[in-house]
Structures are given as C-alpha cells and as structure tokens.
mmCIF file of the N, C-alpha and C atoms, coordinates in Angstrom:
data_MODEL
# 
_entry.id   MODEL 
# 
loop_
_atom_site.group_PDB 
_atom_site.id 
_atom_site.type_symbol 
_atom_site.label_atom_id 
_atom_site.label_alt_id 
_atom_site.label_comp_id 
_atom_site.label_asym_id 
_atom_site.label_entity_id 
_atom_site.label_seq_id 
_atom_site.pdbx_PDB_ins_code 
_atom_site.Cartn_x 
_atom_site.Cartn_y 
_atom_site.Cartn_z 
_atom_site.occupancy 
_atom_site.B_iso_or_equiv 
_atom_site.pdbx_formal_charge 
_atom_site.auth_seq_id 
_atom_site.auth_comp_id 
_atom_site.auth_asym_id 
_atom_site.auth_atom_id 
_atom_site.pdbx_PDB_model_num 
ATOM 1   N N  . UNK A 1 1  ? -3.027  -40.640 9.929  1.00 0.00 ? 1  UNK A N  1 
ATOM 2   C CA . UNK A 1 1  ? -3.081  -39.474 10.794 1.00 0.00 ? 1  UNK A CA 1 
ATOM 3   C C  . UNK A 1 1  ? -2.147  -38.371 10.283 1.00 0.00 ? 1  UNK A C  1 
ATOM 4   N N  . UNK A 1 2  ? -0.652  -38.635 9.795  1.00 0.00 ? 2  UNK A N  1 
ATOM 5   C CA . UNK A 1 2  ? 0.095   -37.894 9.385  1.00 0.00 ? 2  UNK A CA 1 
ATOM 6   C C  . UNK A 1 2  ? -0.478  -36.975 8.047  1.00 0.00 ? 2  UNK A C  1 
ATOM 7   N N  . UNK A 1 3  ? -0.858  -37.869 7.169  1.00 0.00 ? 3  UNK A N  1 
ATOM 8   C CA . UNK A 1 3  ? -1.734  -37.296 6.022  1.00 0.00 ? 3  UNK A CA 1 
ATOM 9   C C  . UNK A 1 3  ? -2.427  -36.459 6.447  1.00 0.00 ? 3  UNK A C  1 
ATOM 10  N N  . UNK A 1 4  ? -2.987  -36.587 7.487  1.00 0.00 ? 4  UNK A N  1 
ATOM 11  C CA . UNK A 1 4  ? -4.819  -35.839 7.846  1.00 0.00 ? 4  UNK A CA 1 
ATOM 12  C C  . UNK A 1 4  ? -4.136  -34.333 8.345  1.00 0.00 ? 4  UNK A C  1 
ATOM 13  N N  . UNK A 1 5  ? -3.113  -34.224 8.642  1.00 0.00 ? 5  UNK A N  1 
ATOM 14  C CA . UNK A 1 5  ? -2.526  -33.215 9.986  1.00 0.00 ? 5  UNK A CA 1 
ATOM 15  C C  . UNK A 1 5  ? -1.896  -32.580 8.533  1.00 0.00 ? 5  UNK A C  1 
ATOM 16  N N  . UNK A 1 6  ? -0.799  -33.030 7.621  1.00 0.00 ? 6  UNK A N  1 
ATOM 17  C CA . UNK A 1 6  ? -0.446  -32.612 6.349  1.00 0.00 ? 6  UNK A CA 1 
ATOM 18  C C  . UNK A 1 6  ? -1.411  -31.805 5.591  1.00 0.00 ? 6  UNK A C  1 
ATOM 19  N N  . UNK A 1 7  ? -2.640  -32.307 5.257  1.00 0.00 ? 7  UNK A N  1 
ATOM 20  C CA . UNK A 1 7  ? -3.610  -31.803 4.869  1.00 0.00 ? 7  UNK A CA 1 
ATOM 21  C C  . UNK A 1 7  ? -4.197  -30.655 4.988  1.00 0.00 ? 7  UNK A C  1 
ATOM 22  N N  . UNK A 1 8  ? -4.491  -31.028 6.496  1.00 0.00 ? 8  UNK A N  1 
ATOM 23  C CA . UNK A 1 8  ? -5.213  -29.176 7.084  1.00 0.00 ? 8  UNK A CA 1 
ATOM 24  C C  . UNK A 1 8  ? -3.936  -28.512 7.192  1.00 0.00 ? 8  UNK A C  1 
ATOM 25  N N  . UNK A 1 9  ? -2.819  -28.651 7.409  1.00 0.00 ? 9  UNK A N  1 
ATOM 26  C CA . UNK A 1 9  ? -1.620  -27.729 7.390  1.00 0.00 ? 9  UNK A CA 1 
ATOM 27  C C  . UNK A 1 9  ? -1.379  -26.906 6.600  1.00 0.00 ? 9  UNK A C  1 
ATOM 28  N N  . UNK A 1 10 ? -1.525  -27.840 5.049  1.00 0.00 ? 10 UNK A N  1 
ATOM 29  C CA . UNK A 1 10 ? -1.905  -27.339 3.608  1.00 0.00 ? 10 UNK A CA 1 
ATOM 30  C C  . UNK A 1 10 ? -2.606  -26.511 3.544  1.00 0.00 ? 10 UNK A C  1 
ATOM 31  N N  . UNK A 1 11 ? -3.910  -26.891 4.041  1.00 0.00 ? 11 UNK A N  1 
ATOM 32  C CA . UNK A 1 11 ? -5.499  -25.669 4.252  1.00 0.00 ? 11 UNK A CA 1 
ATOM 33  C C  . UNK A 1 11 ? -5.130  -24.553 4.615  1.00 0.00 ? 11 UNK A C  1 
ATOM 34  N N  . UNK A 1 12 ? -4.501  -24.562 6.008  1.00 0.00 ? 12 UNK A N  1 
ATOM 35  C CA . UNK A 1 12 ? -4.115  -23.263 6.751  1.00 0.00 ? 12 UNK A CA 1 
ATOM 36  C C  . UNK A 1 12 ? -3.224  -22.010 5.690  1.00 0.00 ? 12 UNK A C  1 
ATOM 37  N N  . UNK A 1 13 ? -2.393  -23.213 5.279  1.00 0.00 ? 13 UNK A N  1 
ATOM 38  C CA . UNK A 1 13 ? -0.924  -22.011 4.623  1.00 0.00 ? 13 UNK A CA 1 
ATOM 39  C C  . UNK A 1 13 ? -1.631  -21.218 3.686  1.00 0.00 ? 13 UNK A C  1 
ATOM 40  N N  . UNK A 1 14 ? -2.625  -22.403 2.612  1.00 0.00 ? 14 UNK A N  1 
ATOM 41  C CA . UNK A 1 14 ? -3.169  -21.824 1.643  1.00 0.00 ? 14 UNK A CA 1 
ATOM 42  C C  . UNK A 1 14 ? -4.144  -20.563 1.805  1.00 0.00 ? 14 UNK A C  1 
ATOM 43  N N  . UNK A 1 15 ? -5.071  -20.756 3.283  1.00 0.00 ? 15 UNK A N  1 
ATOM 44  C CA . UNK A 1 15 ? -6.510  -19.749 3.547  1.00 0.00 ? 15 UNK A CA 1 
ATOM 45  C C  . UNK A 1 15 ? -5.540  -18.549 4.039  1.00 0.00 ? 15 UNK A C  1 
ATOM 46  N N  . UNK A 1 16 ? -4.005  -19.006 4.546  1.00 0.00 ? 16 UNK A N  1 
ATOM 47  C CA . UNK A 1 16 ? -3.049  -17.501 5.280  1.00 0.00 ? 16 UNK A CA 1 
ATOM 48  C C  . UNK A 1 16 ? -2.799  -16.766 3.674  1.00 0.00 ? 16 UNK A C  1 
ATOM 49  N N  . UNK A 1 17 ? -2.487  -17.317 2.713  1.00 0.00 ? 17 UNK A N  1 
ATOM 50  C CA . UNK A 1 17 ? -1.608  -17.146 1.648  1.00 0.00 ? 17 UNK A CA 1 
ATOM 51  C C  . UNK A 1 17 ? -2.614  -16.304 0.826  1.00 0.00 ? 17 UNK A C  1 
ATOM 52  N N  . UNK A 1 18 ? -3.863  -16.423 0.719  1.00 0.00 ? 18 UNK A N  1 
ATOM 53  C CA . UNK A 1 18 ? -5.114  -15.688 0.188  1.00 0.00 ? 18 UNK A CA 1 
ATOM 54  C C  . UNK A 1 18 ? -5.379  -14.794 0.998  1.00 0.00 ? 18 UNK A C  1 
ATOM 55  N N  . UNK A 1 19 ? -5.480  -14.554 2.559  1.00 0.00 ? 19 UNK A N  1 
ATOM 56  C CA . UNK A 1 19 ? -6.039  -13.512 2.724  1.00 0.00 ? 19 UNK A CA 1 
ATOM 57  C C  . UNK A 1 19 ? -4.507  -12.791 3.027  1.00 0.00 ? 19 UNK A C  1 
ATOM 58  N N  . UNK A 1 20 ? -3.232  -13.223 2.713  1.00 0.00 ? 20 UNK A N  1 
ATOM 59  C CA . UNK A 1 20 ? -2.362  -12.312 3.150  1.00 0.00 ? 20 UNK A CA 1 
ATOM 60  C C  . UNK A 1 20 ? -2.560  -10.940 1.354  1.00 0.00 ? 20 UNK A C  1 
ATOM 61  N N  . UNK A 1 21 ? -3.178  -12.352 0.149  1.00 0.00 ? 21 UNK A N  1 
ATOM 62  C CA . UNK A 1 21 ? -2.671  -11.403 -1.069 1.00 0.00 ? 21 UNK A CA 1 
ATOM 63  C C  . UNK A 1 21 ? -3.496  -10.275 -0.641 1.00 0.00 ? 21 UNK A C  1 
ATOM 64  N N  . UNK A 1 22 ? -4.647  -10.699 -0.294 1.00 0.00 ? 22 UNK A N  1 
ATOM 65  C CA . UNK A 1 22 ? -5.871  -9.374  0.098  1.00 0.00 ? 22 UNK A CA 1 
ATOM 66  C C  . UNK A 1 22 ? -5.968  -7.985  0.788  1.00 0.00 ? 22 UNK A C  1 
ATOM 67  N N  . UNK A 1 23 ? -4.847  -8.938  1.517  1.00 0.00 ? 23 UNK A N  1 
ATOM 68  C CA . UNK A 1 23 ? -4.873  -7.595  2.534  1.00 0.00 ? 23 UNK A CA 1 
ATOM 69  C C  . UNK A 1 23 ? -3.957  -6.509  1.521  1.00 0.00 ? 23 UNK A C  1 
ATOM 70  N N  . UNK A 1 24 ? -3.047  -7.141  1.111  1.00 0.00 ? 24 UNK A N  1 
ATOM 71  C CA . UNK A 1 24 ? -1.590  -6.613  0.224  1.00 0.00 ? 24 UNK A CA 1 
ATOM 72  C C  . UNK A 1 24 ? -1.940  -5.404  -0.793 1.00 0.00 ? 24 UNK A C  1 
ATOM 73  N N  . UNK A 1 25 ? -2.774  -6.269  -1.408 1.00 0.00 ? 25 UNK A N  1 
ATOM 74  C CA . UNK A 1 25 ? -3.833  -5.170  -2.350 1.00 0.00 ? 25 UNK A CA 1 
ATOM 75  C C  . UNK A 1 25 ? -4.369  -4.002  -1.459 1.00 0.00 ? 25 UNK A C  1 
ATOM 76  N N  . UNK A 1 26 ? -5.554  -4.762  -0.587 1.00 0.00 ? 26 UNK A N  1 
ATOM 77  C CA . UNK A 1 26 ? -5.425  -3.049  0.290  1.00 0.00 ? 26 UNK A CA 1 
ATOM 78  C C  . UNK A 1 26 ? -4.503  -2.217  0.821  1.00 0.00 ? 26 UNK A C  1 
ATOM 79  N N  . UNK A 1 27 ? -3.869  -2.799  0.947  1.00 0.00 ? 27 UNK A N  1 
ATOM 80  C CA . UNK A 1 27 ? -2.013  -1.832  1.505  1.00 0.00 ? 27 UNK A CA 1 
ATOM 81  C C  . UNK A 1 27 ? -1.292  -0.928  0.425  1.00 0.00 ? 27 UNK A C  1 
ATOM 82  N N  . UNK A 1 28 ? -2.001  -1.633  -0.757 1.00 0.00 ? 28 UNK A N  1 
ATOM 83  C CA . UNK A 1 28 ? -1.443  -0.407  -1.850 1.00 0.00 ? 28 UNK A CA 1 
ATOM 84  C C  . UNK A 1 28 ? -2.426  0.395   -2.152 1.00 0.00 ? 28 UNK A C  1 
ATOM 85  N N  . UNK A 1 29 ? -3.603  0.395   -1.832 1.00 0.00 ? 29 UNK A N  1 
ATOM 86  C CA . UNK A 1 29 ? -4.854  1.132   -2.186 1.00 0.00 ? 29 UNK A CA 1 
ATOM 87  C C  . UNK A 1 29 ? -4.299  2.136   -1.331 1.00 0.00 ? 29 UNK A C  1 
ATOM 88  N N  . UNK A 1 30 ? -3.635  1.969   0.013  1.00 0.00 ? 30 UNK A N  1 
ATOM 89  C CA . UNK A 1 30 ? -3.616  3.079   1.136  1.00 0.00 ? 30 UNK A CA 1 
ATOM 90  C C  . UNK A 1 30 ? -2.247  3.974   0.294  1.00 0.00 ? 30 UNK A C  1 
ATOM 91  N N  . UNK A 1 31 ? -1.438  2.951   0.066  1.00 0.00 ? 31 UNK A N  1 
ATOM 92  C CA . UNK A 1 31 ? -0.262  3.537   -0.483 1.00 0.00 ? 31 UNK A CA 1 
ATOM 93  C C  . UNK A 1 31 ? -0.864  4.674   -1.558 1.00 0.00 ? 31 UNK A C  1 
ATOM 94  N N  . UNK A 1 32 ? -1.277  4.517   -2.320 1.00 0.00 ? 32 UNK A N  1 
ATOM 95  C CA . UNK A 1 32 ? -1.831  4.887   -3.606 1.00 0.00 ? 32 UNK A CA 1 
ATOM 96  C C  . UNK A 1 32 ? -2.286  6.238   -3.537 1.00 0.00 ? 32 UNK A C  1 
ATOM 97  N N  . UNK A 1 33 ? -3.115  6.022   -2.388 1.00 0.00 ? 33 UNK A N  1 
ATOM 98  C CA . UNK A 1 33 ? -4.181  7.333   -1.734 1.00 0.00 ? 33 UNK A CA 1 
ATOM 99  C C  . UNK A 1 33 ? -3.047  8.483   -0.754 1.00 0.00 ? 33 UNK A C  1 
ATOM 100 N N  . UNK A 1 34 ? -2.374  7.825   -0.324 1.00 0.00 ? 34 UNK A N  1 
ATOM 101 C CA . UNK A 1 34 ? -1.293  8.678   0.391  1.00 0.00 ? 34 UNK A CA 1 
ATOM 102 C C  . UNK A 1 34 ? -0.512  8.773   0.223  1.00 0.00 ? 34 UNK A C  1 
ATOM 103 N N  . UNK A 1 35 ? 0.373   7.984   -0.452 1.00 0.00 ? 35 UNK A N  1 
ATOM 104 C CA . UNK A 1 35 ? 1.633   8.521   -1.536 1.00 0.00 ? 35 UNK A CA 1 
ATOM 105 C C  . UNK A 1 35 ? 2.783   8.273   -0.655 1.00 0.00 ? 35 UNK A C  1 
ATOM 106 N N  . UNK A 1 36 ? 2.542   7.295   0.253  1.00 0.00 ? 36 UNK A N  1 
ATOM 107 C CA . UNK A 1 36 ? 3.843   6.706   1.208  1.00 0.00 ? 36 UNK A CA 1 
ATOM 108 C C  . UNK A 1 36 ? 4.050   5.268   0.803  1.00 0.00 ? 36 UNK A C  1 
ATOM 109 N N  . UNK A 1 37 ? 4.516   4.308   1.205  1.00 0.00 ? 37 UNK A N  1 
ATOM 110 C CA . UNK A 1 37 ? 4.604   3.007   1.546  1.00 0.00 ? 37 UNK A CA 1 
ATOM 111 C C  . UNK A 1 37 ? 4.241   2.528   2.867  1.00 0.00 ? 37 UNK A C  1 
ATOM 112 N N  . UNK A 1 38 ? 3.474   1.615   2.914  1.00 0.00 ? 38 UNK A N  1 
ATOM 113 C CA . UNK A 1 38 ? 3.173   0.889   4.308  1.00 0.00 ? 38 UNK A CA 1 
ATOM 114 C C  . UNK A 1 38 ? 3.955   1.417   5.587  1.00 0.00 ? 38 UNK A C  1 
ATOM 115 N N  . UNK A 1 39 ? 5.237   0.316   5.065  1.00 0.00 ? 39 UNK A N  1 
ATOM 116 C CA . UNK A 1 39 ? 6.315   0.381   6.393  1.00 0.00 ? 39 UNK A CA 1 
ATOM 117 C C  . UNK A 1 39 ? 6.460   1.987   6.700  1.00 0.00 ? 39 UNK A C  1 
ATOM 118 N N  . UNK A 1 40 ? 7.016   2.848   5.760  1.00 0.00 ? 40 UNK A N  1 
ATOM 119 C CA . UNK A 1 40 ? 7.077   3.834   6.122  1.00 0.00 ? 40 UNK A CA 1 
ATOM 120 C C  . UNK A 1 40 ? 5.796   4.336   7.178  1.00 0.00 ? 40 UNK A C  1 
ATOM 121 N N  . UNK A 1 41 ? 4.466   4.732   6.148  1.00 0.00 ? 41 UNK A N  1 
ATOM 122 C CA . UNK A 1 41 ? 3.473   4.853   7.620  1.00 0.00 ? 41 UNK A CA 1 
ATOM 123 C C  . UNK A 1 41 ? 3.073   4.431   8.788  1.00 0.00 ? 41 UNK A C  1 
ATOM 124 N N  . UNK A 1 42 ? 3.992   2.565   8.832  1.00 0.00 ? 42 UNK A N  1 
ATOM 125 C CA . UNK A 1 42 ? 3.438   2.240   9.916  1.00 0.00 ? 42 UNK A CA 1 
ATOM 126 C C  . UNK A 1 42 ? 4.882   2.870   11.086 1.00 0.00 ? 42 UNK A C  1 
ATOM 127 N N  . UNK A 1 43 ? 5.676   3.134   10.721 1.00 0.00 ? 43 UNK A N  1 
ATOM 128 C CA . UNK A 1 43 ? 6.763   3.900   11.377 1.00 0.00 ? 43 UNK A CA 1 
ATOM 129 C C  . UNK A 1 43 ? 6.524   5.083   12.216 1.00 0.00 ? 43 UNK A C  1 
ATOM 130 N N  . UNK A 1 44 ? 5.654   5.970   11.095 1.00 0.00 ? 44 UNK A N  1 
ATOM 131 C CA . UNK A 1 44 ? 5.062   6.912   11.715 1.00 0.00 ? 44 UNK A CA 1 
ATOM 132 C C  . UNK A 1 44 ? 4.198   6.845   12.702 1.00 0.00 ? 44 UNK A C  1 
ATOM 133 N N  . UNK A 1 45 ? 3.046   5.882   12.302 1.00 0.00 ? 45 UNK A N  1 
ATOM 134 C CA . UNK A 1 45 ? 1.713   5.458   13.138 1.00 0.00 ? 45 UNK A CA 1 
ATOM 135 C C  . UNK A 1 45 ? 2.510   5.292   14.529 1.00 0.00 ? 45 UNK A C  1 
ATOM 136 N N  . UNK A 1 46 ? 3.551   4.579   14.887 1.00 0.00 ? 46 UNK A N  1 
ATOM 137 C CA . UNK A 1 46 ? 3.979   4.232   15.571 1.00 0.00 ? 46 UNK A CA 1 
ATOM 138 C C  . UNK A 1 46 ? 4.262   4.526   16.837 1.00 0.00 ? 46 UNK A C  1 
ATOM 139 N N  . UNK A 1 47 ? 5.094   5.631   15.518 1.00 0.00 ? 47 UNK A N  1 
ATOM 140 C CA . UNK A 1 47 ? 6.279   6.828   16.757 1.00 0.00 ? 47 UNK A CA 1 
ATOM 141 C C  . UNK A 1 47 ? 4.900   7.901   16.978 1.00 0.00 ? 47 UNK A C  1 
ATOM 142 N N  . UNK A 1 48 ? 3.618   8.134   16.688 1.00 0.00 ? 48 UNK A N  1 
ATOM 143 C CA . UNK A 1 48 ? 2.808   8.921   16.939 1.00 0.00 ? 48 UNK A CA 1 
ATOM 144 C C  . UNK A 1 48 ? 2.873   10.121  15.856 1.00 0.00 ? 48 UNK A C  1 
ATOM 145 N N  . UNK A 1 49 ? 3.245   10.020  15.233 1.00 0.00 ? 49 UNK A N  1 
ATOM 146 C CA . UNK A 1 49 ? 3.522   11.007  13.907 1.00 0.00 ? 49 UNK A CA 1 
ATOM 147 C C  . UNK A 1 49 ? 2.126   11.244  12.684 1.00 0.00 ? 49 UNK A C  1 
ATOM 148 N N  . UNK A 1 50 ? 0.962   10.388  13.284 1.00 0.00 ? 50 UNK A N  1 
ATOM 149 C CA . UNK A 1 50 ? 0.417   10.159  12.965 1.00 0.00 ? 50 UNK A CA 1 
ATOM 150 C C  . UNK A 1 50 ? -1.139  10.994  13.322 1.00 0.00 ? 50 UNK A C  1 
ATOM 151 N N  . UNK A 1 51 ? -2.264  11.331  12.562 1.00 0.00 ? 51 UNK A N  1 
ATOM 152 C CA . UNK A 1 51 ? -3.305  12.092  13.458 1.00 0.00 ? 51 UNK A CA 1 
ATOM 153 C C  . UNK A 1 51 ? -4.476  9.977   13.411 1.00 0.00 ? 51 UNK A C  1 
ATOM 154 N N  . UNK A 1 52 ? -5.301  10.205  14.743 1.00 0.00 ? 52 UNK A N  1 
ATOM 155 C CA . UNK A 1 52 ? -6.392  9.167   14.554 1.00 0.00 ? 52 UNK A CA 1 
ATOM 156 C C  . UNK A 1 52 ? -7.228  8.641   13.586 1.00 0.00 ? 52 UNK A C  1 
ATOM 157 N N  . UNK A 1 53 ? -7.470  9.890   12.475 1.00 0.00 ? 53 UNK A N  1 
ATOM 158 C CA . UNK A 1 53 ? -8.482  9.059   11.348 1.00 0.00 ? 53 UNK A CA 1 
ATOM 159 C C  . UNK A 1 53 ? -8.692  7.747   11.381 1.00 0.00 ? 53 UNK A C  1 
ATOM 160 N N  . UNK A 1 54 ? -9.929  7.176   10.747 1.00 0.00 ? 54 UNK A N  1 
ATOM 161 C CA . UNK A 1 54 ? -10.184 5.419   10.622 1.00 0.00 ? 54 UNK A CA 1 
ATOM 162 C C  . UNK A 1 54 ? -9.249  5.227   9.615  1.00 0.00 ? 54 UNK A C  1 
ATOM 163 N N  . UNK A 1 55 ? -8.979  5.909   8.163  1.00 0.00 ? 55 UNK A N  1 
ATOM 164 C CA . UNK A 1 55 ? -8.152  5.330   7.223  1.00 0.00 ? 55 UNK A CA 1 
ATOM 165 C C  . UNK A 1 55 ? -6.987  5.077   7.671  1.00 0.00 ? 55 UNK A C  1 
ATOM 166 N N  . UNK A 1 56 ? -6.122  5.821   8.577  1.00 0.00 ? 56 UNK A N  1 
ATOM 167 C CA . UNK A 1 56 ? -4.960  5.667   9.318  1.00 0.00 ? 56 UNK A CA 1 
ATOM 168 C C  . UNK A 1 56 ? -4.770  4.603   10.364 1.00 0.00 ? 56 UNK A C  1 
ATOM 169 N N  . UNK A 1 57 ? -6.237  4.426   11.346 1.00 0.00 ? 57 UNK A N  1 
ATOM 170 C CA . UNK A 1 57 ? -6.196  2.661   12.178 1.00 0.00 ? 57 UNK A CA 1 
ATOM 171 C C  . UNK A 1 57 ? -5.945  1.725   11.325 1.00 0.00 ? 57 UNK A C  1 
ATOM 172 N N  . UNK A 1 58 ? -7.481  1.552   10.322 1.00 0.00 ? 58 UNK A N  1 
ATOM 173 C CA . UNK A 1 58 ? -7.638  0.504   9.254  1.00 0.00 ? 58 UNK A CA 1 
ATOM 174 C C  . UNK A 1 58 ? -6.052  0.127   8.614  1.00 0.00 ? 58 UNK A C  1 
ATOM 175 N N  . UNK A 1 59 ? -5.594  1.169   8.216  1.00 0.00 ? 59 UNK A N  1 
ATOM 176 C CA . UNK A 1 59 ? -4.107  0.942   7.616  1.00 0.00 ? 59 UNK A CA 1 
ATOM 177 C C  . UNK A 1 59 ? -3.112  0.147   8.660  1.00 0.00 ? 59 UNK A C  1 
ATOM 178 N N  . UNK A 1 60 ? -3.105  0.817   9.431  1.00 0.00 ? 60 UNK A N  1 
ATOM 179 C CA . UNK A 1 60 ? -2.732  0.299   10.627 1.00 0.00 ? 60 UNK A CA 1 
ATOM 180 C C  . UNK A 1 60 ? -2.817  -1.488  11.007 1.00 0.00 ? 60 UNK A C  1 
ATOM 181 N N  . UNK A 1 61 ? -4.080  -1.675  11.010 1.00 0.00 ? 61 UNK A N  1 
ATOM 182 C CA . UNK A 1 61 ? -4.476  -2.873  11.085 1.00 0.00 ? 61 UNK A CA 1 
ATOM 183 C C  . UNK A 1 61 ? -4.562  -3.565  10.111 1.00 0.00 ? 61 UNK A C  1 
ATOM 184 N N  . UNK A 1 62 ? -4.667  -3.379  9.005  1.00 0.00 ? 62 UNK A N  1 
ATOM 185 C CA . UNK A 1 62 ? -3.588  -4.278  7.741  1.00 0.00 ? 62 UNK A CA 1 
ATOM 186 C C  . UNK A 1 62 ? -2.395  -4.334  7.978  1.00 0.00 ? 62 UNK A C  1 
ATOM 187 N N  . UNK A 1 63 ? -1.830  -3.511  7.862  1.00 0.00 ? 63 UNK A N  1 
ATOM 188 C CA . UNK A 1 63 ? -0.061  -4.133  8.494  1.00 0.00 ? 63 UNK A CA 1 
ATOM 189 C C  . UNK A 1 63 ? 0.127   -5.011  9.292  1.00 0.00 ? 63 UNK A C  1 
ATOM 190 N N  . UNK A 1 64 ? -0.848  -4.649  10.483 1.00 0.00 ? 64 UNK A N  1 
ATOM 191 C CA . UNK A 1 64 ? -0.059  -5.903  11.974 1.00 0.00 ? 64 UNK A CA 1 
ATOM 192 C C  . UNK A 1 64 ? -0.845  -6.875  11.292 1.00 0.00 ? 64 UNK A C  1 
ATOM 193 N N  . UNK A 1 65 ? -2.168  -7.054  10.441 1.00 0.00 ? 65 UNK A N  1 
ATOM 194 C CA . UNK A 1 65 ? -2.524  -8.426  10.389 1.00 0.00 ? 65 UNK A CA 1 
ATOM 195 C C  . UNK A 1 65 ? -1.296  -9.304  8.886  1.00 0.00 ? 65 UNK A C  1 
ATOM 196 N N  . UNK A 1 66 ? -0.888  -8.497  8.060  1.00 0.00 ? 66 UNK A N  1 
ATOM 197 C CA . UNK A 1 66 ? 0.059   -8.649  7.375  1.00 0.00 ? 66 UNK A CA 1 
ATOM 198 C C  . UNK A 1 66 ? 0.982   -9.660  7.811  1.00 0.00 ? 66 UNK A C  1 
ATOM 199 N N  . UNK A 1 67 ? 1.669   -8.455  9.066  1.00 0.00 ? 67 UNK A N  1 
ATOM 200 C CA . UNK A 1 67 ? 2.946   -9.358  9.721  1.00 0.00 ? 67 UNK A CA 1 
ATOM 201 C C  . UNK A 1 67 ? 2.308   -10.832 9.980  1.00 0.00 ? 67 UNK A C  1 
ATOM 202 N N  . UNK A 1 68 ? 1.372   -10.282 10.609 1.00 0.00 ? 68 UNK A N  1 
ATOM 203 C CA . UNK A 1 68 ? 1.039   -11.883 11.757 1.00 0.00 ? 68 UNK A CA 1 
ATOM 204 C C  . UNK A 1 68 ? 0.856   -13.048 10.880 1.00 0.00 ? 68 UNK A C  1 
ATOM 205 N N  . UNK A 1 69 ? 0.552   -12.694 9.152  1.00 0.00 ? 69 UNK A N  1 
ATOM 206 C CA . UNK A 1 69 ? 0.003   -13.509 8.019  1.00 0.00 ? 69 UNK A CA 1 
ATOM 207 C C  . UNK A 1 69 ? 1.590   -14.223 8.053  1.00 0.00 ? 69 UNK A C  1 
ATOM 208 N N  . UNK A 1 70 ? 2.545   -13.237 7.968  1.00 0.00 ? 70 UNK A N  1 
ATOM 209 C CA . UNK A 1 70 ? 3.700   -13.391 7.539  1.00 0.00 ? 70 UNK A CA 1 
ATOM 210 C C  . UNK A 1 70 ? 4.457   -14.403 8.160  1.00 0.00 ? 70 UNK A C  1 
ATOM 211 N N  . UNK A 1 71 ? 4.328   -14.108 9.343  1.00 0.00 ? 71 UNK A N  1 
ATOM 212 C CA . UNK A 1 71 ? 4.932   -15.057 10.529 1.00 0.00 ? 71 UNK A CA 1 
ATOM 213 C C  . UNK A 1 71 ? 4.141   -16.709 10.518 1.00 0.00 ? 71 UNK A C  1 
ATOM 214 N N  . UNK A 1 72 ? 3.047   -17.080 10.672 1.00 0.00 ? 72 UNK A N  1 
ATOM 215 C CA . UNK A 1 72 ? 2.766   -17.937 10.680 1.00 0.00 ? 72 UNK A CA 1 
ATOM 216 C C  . UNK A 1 72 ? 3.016   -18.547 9.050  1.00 0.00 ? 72 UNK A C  1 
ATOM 217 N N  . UNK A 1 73 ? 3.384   -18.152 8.233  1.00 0.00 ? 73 UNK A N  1 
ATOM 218 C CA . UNK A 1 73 ? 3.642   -18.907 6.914  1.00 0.00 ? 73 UNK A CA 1 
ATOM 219 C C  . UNK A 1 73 ? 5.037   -19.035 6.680  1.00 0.00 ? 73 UNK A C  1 
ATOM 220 N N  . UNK A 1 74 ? 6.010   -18.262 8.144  1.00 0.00 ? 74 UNK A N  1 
ATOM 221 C CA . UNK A 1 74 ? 6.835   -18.810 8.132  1.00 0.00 ? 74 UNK A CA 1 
ATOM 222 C C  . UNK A 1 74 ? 7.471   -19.892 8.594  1.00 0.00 ? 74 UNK A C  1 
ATOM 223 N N  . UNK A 1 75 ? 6.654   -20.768 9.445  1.00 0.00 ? 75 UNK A N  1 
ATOM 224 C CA . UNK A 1 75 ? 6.484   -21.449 10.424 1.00 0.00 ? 75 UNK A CA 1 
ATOM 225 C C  . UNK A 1 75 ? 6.418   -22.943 9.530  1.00 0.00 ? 75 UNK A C  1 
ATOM 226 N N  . UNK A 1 76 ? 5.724   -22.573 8.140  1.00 0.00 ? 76 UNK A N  1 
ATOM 227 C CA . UNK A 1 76 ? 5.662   -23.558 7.881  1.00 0.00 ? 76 UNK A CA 1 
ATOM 228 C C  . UNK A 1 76 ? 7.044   -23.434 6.853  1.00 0.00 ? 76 UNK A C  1 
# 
C-alpha cells in the first residue's frame, strides 16, 4: 500500500513539475512581449495598475496557477 501511495505521489509531483515548466515558458513569452517580469506585473495587476485586456487576465492566470504549482510541490 505504501509503495502504491509513493507511486502516485511520484505521478503527481512529476505531472505538477511539467506543467509548472509550461506555464514558465509562457510567463516569459508575456515577459518578452511586455518588457516587465511576471512578479512585477502581477503587482500591478493587483494593485489595479493594470487596463482588462485577455493578454493581461491570461498572464494573470499563469502566475496564480504558477504559485499554486509551486505550493503543492512544496508539500512534497
């Protein structure tokens, strides 16, 4: 049982650890295109410094899914 629970644990970190590189890559595509860094824009996004565009949500929503990648792989 311990094995079996080890196993998919493994699965998880590994399927977090791939789509965290993915997202990462898109986070510099945004960087790239706008000539900030993430954190910095998501600072802005934040404090409202920000106008609605989709490229600006989407960005947006790579970051928080980032963190959330981040957090659960810290867990393990």
């Amino acid at each position: 049982m311990t094995r079996t629970v080890d196993k998919l644990l493994a699965y998880e970190a590994e399927t977090c650890r791939i789509q965290l590189q993915q997202i990462q890559e898109d986070l510099k595509e945004f960087e790239k295109k706008y000539g900030i860094a993430s954190t910095t824009f998501y600072q802005n996004f934040q404090n409202g410094n920000t106008d609605d565009r989709m490229d600006y949500v989407e960005w947006a929503s790579l970051i928080q899914m980032a963190y959330n990648l981040e957090e659960r792989l810290s867990w393990g």
